[in-house]
Rosetta silent file (secondary structure, phi, psi, omega in degrees, C-alpha in Angstrom):
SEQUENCE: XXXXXXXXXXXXXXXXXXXXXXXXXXXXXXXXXXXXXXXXXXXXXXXXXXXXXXXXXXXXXXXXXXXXXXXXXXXXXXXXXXXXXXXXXXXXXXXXXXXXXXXX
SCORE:     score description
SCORE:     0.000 S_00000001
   1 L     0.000  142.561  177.484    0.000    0.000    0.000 S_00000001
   2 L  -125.515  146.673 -158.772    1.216    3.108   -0.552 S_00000001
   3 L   -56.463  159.710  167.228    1.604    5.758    1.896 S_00000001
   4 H   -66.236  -42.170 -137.514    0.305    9.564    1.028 S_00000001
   5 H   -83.653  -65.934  168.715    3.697   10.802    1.482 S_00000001
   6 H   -42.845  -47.070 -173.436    4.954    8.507   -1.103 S_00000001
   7 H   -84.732   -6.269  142.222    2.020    9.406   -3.563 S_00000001
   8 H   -42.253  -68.143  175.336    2.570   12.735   -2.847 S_00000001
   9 H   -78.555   -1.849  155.728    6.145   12.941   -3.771 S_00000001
  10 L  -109.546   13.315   70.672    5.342   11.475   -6.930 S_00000001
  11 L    68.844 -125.471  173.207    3.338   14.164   -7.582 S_00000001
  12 L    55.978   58.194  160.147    5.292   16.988   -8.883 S_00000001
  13 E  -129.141  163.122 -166.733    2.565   19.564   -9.330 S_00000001
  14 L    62.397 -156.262  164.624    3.466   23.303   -9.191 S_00000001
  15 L   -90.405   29.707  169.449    5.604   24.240   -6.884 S_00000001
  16 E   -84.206   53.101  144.377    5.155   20.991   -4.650 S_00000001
  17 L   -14.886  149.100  156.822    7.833   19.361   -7.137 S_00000001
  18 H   -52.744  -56.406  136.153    8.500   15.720   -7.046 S_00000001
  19 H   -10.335 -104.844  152.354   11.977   17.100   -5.870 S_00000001
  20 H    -8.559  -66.132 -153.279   10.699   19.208   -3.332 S_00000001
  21 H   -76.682  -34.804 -145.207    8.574   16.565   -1.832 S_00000001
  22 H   -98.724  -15.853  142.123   11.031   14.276   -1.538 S_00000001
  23 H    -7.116  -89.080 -163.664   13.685   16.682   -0.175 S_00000001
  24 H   -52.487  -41.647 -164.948   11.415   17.536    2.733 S_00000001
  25 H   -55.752  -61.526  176.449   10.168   14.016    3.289 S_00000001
  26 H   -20.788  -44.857 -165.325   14.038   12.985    3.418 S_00000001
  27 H   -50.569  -39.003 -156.843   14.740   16.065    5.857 S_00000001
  28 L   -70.389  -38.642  160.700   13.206   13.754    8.623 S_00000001
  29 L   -53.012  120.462 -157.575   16.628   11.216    8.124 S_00000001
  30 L   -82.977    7.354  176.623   19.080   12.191   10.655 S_00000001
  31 L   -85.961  -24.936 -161.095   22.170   10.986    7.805 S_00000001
  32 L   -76.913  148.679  175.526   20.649   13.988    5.756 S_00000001
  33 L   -93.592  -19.324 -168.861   22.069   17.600    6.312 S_00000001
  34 L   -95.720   -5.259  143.944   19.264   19.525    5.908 S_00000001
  35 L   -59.543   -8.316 -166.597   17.897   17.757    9.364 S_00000001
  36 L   -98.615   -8.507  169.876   20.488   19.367   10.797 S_00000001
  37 L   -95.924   45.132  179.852   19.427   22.901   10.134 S_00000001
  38 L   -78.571  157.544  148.473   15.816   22.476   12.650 S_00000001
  39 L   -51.624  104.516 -166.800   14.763   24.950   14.514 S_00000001
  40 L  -108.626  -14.344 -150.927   16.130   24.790   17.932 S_00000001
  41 L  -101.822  -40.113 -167.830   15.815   27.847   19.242 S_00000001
  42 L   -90.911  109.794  164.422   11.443   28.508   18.481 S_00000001
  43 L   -79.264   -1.039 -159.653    8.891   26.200   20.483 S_00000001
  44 L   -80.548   93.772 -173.317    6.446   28.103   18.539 S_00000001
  45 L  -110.659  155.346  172.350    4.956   24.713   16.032 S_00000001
  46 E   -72.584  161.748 -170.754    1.545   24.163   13.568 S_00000001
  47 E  -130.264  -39.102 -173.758   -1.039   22.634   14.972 S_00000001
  48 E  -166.362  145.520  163.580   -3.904   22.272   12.861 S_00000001
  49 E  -120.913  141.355 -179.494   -4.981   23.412    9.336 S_00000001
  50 E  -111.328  116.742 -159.324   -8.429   24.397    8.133 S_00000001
  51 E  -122.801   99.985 -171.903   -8.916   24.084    4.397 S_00000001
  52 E  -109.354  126.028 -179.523  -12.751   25.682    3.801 S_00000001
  53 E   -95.292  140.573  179.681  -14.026   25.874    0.277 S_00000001
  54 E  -124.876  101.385 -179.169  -16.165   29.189   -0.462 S_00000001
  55 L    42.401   57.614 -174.811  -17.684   30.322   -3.736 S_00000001
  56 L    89.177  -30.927 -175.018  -14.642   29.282   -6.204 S_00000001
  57 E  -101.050 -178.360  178.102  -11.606   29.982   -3.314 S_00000001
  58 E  -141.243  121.277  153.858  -10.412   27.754   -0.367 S_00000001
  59 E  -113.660  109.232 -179.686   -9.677   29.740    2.492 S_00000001
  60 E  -123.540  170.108 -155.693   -7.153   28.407    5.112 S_00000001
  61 E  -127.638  136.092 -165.770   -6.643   28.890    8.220 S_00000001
  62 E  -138.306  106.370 -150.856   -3.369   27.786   10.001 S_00000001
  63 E  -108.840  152.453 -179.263   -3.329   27.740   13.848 S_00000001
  64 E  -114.823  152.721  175.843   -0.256   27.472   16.200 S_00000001
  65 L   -76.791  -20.365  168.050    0.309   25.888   19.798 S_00000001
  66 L   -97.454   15.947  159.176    0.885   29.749   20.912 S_00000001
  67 L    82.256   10.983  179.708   -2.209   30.771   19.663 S_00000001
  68 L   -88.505  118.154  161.486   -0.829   32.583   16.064 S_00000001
  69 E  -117.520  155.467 -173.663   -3.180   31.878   13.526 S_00000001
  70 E  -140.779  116.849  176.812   -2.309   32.669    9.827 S_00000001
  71 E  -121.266  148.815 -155.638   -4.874   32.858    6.735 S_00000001
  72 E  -137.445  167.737  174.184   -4.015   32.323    3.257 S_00000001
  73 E  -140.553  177.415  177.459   -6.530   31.342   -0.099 S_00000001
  74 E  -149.826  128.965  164.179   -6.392   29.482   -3.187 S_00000001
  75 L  -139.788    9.225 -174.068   -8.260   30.643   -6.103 S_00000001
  76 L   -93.141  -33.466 -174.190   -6.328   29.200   -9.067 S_00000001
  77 L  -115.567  168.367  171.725   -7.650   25.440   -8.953 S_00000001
  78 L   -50.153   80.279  175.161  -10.775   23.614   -8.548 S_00000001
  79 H   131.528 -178.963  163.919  -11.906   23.894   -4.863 S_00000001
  80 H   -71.146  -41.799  177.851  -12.755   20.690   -3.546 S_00000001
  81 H   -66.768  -66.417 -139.803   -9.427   19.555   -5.047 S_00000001
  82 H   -80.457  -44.101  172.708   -7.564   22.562   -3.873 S_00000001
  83 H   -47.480  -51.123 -178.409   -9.080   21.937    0.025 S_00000001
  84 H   -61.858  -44.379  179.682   -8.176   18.122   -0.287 S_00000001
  85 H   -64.753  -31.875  179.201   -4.715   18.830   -1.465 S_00000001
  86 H   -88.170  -50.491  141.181   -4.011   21.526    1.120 S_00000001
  87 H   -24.549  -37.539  162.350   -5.425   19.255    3.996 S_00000001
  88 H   -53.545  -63.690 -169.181   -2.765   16.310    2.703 S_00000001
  89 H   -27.484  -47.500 -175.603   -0.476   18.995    2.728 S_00000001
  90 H   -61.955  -11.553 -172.965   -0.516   19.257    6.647 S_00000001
  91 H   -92.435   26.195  135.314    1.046   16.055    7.565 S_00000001
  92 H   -89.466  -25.182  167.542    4.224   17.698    6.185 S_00000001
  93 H   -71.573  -53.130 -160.093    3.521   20.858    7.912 S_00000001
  94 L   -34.319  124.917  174.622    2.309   19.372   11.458 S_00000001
  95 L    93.584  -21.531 -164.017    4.599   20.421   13.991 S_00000001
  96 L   -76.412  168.297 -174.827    6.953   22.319   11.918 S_00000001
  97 L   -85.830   84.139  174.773    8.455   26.092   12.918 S_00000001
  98 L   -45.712  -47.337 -164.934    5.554   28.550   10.681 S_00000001
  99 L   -77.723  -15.107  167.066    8.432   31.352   10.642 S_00000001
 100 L  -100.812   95.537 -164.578   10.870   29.518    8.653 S_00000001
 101 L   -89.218   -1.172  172.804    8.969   30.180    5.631 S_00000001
 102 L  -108.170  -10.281  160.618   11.498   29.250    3.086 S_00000001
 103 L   -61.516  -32.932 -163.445   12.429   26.162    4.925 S_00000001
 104 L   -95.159    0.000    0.000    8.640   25.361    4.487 S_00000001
């Protein structure tokens, strides 16, 4: 069976590359270097994402264990699609350090 993360990283659409995906998923292997750049310093992690579809957009919502929420849309794709895909999305976010947005 294969995992989302695997179906995910095989992928490659936009700029969620096939690359990309498999980069981050990789990051989690402590032989890898770019585990070695975490955040060490920030307790501040995601917590939960809310992917809401509205009249053509997705609006999400992206909550913190310190109580920072951050909202973003999608209005370029389909959606239902765009909500499902951004909801996958979190079990690559979950936990991670929202201010290192190019890490992300």
């Amino acid at each position: 069976m294969t995992s989302r993360r695997e179906w995910l990283s095989s992928l490659g659409i936009g700029a969620f590359s096939a690359a990309g995906l498999n980069a981050a998923l990789r990051a989690e292997d402590s032989n890898n270097p770019a585990a070695n750049v975490a955040d060490k310093t920030s307790t501040i992690k995601i917590t939960k994402l809310t992917a809401t579809p509205v009249m053509g957009k997705v609006f999400l919502k992206i909550e913190t264990n310190h109580g920072v929420t951050g909202w973003g849309e999608i209005d370029q794709l389909e959606p239902y699609v765009a909500a499902t895909f951004a909801r996958s999305l979190f079990e690559l976010l979950d936990g991670e350090n929202p201010t290192r947005i190019e890490h992300l």
